[in-house]
C-alpha positions in Angstrom: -15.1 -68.9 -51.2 -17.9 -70.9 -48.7 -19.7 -69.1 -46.1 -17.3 -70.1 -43.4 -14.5 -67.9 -45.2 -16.4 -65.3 -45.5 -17.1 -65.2 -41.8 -14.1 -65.7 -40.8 -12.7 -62.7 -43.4 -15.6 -60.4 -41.8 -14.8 -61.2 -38.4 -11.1 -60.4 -38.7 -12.0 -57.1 -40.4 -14.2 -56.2 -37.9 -11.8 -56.7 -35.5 -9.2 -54.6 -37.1 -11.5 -52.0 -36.7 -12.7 -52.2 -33.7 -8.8 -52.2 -33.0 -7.6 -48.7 -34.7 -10.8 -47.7 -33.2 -10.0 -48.0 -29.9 -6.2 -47.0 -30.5 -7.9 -43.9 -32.0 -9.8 -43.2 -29.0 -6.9 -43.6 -26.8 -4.7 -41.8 -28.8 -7.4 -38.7 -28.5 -7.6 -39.3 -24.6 -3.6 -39.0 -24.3 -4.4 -35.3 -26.3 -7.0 -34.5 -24.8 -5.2 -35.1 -21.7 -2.0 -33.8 -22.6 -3.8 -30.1 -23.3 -6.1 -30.7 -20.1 -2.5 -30.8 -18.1 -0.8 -27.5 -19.6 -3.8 -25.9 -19.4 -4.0 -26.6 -15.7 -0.6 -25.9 -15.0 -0.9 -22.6 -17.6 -3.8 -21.7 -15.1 -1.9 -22.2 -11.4 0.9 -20.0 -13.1 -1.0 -17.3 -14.4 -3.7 -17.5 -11.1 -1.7 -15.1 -8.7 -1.8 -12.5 -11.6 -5.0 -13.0 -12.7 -7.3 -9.8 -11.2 -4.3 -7.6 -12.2 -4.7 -9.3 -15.7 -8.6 -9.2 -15.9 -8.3 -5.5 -14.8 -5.8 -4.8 -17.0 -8.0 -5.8 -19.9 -11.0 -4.2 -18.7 -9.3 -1.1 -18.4 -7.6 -1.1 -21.4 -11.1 -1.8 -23.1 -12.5 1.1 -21.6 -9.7 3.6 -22.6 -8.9 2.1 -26.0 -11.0 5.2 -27.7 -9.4 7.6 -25.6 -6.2 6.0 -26.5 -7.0 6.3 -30.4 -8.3 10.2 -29.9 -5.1 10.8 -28.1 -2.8 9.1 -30.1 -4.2 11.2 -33.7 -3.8 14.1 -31.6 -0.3 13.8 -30.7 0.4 13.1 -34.9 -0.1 9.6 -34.4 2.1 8.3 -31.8 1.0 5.7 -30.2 3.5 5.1 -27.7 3.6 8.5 -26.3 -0.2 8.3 -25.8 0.0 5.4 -24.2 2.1 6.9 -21.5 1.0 10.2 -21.4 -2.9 7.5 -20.5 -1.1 5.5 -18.6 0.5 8.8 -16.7 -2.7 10.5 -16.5 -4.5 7.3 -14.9 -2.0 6.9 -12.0 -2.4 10.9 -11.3 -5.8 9.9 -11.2 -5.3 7.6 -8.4 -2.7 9.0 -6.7 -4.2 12.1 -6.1 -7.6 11.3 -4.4 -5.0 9.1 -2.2 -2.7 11.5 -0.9 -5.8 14.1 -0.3 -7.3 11.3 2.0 -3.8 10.3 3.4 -3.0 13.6 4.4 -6.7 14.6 5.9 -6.5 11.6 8.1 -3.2 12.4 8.9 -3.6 15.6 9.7 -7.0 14.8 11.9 -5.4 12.7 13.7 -2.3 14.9 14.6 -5.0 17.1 16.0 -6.6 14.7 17.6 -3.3 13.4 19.6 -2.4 17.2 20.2 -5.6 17.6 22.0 -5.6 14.6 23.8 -1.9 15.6 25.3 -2.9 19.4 25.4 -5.9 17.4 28.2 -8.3 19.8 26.0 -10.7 17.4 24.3 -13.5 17.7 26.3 -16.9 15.0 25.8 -20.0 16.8 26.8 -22.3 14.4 29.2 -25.6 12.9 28.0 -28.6 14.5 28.5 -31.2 12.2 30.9 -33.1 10.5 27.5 -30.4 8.6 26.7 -31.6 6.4 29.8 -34.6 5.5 28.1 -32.7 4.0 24.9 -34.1 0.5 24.6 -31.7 -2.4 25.7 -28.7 -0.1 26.0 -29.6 3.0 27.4 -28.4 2.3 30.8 -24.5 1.0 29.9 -24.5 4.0 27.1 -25.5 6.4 29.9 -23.1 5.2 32.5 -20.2 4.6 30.0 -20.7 8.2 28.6 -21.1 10.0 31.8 -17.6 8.1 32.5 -16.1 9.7 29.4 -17.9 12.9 30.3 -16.3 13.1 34.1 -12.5 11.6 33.3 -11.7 10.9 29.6 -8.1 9.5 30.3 -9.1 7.2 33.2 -12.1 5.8 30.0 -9.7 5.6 27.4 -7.3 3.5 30.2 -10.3 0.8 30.6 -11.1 0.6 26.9 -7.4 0.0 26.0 -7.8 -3.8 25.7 -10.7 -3.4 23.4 -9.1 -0.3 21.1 -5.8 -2.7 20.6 -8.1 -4.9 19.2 -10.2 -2.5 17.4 -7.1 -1.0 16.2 -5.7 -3.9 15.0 -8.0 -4.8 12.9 -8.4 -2.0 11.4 -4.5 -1.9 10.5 -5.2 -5.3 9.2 -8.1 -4.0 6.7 -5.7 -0.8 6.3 -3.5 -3.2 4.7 -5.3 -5.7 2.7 -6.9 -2.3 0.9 -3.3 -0.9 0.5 -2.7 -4.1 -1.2 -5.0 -4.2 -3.7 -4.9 -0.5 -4.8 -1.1 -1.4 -5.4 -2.4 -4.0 -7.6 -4.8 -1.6 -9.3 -1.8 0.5 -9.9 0.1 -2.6 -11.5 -2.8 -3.1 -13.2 -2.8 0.3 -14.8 0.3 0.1 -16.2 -0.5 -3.5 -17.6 -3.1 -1.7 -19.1 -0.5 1.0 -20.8 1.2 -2.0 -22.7 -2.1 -3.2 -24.2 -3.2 -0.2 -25.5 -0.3 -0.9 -28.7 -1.1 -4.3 -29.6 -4.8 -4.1 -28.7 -5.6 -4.5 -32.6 -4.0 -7.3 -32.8 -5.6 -8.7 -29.7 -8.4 -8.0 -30.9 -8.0 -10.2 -34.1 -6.8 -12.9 -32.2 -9.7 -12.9 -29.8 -12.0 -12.6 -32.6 -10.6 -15.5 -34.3 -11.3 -17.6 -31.0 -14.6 -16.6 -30.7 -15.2 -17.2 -34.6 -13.7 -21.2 -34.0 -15.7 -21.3 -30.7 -19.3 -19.8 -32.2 -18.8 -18.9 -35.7 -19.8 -15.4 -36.1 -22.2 -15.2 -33.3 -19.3 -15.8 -31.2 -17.9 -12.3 -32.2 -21.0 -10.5 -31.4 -20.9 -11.9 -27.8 -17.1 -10.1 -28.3 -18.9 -6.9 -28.8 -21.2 -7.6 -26.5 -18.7 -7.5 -24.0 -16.5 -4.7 -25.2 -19.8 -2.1 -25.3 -20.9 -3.3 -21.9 -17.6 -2.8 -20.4 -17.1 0.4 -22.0 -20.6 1.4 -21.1 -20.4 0.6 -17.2 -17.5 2.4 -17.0 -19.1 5.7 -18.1 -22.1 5.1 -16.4 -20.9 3.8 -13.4 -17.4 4.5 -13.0 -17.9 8.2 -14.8 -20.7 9.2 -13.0 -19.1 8.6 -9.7 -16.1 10.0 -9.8 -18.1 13.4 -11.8 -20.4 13.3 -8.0 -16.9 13.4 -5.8 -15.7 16.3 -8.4 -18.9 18.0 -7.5 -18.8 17.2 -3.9 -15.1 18.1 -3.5 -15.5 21.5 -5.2 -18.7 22.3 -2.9 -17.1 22.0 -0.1 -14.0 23.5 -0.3 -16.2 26.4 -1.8 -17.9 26.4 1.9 -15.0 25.8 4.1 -16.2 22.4 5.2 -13.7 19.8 7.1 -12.2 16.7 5.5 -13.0 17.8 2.1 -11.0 15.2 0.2 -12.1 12.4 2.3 -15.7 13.2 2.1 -15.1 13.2 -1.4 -13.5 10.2 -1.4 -16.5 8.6 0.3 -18.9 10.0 -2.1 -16.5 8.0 -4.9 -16.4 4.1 -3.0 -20.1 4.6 -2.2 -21.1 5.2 -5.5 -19.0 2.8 -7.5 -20.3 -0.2 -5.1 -23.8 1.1 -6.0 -24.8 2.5 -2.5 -25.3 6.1 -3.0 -23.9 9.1 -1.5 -26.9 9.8 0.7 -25.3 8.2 3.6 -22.2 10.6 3.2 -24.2 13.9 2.1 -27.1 13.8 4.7 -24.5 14.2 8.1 -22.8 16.7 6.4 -26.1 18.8 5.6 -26.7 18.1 9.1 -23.7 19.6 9.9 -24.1 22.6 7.6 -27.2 23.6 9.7 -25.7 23.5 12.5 -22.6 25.2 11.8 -23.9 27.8 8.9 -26.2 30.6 8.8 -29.7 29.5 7.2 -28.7 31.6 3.7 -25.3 29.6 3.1 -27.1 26.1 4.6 -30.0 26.7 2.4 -27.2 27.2 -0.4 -25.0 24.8 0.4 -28.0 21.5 0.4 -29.2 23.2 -3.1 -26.1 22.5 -4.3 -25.4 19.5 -2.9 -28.8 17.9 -3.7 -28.1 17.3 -7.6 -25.2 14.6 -6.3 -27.9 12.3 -5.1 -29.9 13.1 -7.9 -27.4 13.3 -10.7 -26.6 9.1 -10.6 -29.9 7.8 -11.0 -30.7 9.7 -13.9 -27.4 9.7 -16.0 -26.2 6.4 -15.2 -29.2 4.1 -16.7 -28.5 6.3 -20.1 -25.1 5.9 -20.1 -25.2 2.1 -18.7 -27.9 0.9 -21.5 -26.4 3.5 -24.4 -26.4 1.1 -27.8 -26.9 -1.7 -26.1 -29.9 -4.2 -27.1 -29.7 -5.9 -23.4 -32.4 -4.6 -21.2 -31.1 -1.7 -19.0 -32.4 -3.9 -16.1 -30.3 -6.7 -17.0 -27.3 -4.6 -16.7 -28.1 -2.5 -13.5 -29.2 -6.1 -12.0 -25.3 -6.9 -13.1 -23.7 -4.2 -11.3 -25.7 -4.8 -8.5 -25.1 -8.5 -8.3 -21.0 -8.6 -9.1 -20.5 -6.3 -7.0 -22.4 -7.8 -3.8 -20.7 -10.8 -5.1 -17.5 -10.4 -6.4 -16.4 -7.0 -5.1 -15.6 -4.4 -7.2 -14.2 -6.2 -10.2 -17.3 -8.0 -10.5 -18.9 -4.6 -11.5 -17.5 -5.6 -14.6 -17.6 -9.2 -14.8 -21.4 -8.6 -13.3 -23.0 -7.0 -15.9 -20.9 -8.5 -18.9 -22.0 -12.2 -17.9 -25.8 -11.4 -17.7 -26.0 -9.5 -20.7 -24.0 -12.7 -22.6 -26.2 -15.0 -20.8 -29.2 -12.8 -22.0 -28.5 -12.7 -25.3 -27.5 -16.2 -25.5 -31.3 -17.1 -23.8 -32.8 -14.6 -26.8 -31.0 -16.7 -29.7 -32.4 -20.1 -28.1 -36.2 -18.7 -27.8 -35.8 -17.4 -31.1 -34.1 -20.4 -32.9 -32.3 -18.4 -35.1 -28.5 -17.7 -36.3 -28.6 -14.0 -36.2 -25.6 -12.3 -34.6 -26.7 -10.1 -31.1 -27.3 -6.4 -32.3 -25.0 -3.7 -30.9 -24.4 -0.7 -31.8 -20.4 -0.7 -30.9 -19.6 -2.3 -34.4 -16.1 -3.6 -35.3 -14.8 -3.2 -38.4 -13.7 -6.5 -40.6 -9.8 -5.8 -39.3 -11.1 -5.3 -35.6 -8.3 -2.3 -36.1 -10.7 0.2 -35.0 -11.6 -1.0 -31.3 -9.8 -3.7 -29.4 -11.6 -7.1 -27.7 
């Protein structure tokens, strides 16, 4: 065979192959696109459930071990201790609810019963108040107003309490709505806690395909830092409102439950209860003789105390992430996402972190936490 043939043999080859090449690249771009379009359309169907979902799981994360404890001591029955959970979390809710429901109900009940009754009375403001910077004048004449004829003030400022009103109804509502989702969420929650096992196998196996088995220590990563901000964070809070609720109804004080209630958004969001506890010290010196005031801010003192020295145990507890990672996370998804991101917040930086360590490192080991699954992933779920 001359050269020519050869050629000419080569050149046709070539181009077969260049051929099923290209058909094989095409036929992988169809895939590729075929997945690409269910998973989009997987995504726009599941979006308007997806923070009752991602609560859900984060819940049902975080009560998994109370689920197994209460599950062995019912004799094993893992249905009934998923609802008597699932029960016991919507009391949960419910009941800090209904104490604030009824305490502003009943305030303002008063408050309308006075105002018909013509017996609300608004002292008038002492000469200083002139001297406020920028606004001491229109404070001083608008409150001598309310001071002199309260109905012929509350007539003027109609327009702007509508408005005022109405947008508080408005944030009334949007709140309302998502603790009904929180409540859906909870009993979402309730179904996981019987195949959570087998979730967690399958979730395991995706990480496994994604990262081999570094992928499942990210997984338990995630699952101790979840479970860890919600004892630290979540735990600690609602142990100050206990606290706070049962001091003050030990000294008589108004609005209990709502002052409690307070105590619990203001330290979930990472405020503190200082802006709630100092007014009503305030008040208690004020309103109490110097023994029972003197009492009363001992006891309340260990509520401002109590969260920043139990929660950066609990938060950082077997965890080889930094407890300044985490706290940073709280801090961060909650400014940024809310309160779901409290979870989210914490559960990214502490994957990102250890992702950064394996890079500097250069090495395959698996991140180090204490949380350990066993080979089933039967004992702990995700």
């Amino acid at each position: 065979m001359d050269d020519d043939s050869l050629l000419k043999n080569a050149s046709i080859e070539l181009a077969k192959i260049d051929r099923s090449s290209i058909e094989a690249r095409i036929t992988d771009a169809a895939r590729l696109g075929i997945v690409a379009l269910f998973a989009y359309w997987s995504l726009t169907l599941v979006a308007p459930f997806a923070i009752i979902v991602i609560w859900a799981v984060i819940l049902a994360v975080a009560l998994y071990p109370a689920y197994q404890a209460l599950s062995a001591a019912l004799g094993n029955r893992p249905r009934l201790a998923a609802i008597v959970l699932t029960l016991a979390c919507l009391a949960i809710i419910a009941g800090p609810l209904a104490a604030v429901v009824f305490s502003f109900a009943d305030g303002a009940q008063a408050l309308f019963n006075k105002l018909n009754a013509g017996s609300v009375l608004v002292p008038a403001p002492a000469e200083s108040v002139r001297d406020w910077p920028f606004v001491g004048e229109r404070v001083y004449a608008a409150w001598s107003l309310a001071a002199s004829n309260l109905e012929d003030t509350l007539k003027r400022l109609e327009p702007s309490l509508l408005q005022v009103t109405s947008r508080a109804l408005t944030k009334v509502a949007s709140i309302g709505v998502d603790l009904l989702s929180f409540v859906v969420s909870v009993i979402v929650a309730g179904f996981l806690f019987g195949p959570g096992a087998r979730l967690a196998e399958i979730l395991q196996g995706f990480a496994r395909r994604m990262a081999s088995d570094r992928g499942v220590g990210f997984v338990r990563l995630a699952t101790a830092t979840i479970r860890n901000v919600a004892r630290g964070v979540i735990g600690v809070a609602v142990l100050q409102a206990l606290l706070c609720a049962l001091v003050l109804r030990a000294f008589d004080a108004p609005f209990p439950g709502v002052i409690a209630f307070l105590v619990l958004i203001l330290c979930i969001i990472q405020i503190g209860p200082l802006l709630v506890v100092l007014p009503v010290v305030i008040w208690a010196w004020t309103e109490m003789e110097a023994g029972a005031a003197t009492l009363f801010t001992i006891l309340l003192v260990p509520l401002v105390v109590i969260d920043n020295v139990m929660k950066p145990v609990l938060v950082a507890r077997g965890l080889s992430t930094p407890t300044l990672v985490i706290l940073i996370g709280v801090l961060g998804g909650t400014l940024s996402y809310g309160l779901i991101g409290l979870f989210l917040g914490p559960i990214v930086l502490s994957v990102f972190y250890e992702l950064l360590m394996v890079w500097m490192r250069a090495d395959a080991r698996v991140p180090e936490t204490r949380p350990q699954l066993d080979p089933a992933g039967t004992q702990e779920p995700m």
